[in-house]
N, C-alpha and C positions, 0 to 999 in steps of 0.2 A: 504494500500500500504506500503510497506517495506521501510523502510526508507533507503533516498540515505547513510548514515553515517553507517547504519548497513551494507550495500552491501558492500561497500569499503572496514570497517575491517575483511567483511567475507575473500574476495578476499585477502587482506593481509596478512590474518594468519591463513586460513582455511585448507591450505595444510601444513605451519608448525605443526598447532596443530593433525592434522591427523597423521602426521610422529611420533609425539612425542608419542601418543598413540600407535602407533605401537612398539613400543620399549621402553614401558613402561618409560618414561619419561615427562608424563603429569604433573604434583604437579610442578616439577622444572622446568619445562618450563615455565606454569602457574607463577611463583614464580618470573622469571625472566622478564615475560613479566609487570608486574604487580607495580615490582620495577622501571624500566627504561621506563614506561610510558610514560613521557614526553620527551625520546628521539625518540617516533616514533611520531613524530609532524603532519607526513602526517593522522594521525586520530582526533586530535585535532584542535584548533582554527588556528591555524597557515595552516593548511590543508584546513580548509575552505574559508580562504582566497583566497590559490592559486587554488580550485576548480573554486571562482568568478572570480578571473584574469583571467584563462581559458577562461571562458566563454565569459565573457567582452569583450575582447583586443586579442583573437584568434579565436576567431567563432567556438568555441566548444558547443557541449550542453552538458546537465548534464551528462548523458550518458558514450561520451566521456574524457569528463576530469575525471570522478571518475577510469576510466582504467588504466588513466596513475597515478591519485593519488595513485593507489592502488598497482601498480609498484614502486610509489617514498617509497612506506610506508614499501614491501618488502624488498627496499636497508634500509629502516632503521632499518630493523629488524635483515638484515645481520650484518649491522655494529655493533647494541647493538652485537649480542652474539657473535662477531668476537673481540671486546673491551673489552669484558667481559672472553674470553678466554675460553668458555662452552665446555665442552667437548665435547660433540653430537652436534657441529657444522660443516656444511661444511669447509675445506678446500680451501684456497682460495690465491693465490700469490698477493706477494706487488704491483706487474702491472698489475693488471686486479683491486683491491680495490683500485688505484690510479685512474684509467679509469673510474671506477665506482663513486667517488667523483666528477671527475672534471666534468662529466658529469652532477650530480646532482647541481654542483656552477653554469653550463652555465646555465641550464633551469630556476633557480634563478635569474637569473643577467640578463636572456632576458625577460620574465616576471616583472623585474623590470623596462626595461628598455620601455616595452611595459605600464605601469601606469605611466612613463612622458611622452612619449609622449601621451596618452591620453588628457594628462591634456593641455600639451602645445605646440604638431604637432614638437615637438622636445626635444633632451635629454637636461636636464640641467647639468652644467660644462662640463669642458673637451672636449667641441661642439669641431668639427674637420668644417672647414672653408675651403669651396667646391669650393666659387667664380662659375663660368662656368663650371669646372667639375664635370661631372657624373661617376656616379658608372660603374665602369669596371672591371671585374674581376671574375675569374673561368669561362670563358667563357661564359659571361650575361653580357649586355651594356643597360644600361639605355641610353633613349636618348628623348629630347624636342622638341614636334611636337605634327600631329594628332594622334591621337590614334589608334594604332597600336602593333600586336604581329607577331615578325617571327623565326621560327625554323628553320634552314637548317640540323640539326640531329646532327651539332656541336657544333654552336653558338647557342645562345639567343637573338633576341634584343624585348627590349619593351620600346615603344614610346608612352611618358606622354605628355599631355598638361601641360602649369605652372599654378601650383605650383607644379602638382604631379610629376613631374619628380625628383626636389629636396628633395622633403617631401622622393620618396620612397629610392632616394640615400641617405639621411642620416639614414633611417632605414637598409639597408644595410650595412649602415657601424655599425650599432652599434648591427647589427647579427653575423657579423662577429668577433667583439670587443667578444662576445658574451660567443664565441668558438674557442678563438685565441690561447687555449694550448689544441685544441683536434685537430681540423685541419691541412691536410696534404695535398701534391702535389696528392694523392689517393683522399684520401675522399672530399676535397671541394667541388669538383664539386655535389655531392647528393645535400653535406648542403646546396650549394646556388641556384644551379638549382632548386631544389625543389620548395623553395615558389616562382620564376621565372613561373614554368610550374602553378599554382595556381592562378597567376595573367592573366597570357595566357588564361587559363579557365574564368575566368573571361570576361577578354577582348572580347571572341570567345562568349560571352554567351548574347552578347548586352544587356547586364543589365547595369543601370548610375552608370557611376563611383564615387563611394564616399568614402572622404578620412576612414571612418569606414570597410568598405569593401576592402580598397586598403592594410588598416594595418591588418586588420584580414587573409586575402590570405599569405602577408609576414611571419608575425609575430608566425601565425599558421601553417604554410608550414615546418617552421625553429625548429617549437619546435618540430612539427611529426616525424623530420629528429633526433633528441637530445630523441624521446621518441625510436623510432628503434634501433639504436645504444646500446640504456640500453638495451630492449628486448631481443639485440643480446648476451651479455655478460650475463644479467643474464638467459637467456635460456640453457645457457653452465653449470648452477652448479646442479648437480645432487648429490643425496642420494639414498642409497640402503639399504634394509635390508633385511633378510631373507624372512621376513613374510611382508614388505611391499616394494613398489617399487616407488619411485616416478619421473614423467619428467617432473614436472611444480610447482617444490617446491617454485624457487623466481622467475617465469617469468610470464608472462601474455598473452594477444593475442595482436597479433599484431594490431596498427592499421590498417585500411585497407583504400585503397585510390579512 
């Protein structure tokens, strides 16, 4: 069986390296991938890690988190030859490689924040202090009660027994903390509706609620939402060349829901 570590860096740099042959710029490519190594960390230890966070703490299988790792490892591949100034790189504006950062910091910082509460059903420092209230906002209202999920095709509401009500309002807030400079009066409602409709299924699926399963629907819903987002930007950058053509140089497939 092919190792999960070999599929990943094919996916990452199997359609660079195609390109580069195509236009005769294999040696320097090579040359360039070889020096700056340890800035595509999505194929290294640091990679492995967040392959296991995936899986752990979002209810991925291996599967699916190597797709996205292999997406995060593309944007590091952009960035080396975009820092590096290669000349046979795409072109690329300062707000879309802005977009493409911030993006890669949120899914760091929510995966970070997805291995404290693992550890301790809450984030450590900077805890935000709920008292009685519940998460409300983008149109999703947590609320304490039986257990319950309702849609009207506008609202959300889902209705936690305690503790879960709180546990999932403070993960809510620290999704949102998550992705607080990509988020807009537009897009929130995906980011947080998302792992919302996740828990719904859940709810609707009469399986026992447990708090590993309550964070996996969350935590996993938010980052699907942070892995679409890149797909979409980097699905935009294309290369051409006479003799070769390519429309999937840094993007990947989508996940599917």
């Amino acid at each position: 069986m092919e190792s999960i570590w070999k599929v990943i860096e094919d996916q990452t740099l199997g359609s660079w390296r195609k390109y580069c042959i195509a236009i005769d710029k294999q040696e320097e490519s090579e040359a360039i991938i070889q020096t700056h190594l340890s800035e595509l960390s999505a194929l290294g230890q640091t990679g492995m890690e967040r392959l296991n966070q995936l899986v752990c703490y979002c209810g991925y299988d291996n599967s699916r988190a190597a797709e996205t790792l292999a997406l995060t490892g593309k944007y590091q591949l952009l960035q080396v030859l975009t820092d590096n100034n290669v000349p046979f790189r795409p072109e690329l504006d300062d707000e879309r490689l802005i977009l493409l950062q911030q993006l890669d910091d949120a899914q760091r910082k929510l995966l970070d924040y997805a291995r404290q509460w693992n550890q301790t059903l809450e984030p450590t420092g900077g805890e935000r202090t709920f008292g009685r209230r519940l998460w409300s906002g983008a149109k999703v209202h947590i609320e304490e009660g039986p257990l319950a999920y309702r849609d009207n095709g506008s609202r959300v509401w889902i209705t936690l027994p305690a503790p879960f009500a709180a546990h999932a309002s403070r993960l809510y807030m620290g999704i949102w903390d998550a992705a607080a400079e990509l988020t807009d009066f537009r897009n929130k409602y995906e980011y947080i509706g998302r792992p919302a409709e996740a828990v719904g299924a859940l709810i609707n699926s009469s399986q026992p609620l447990l708090d590993k399963s309550l964070y996996e629907c969350l935590l996993g819903g938010a980052y699907d939402v942070l892995y679409r987002w890149q797909y979409r930007l980097m699905s935009e950058i294309k290369l051409t060349h006479p003799q070769h053509e390519t429309g999937d140089l840094f993007s990947a497939r989508p996940l599917m829901f």
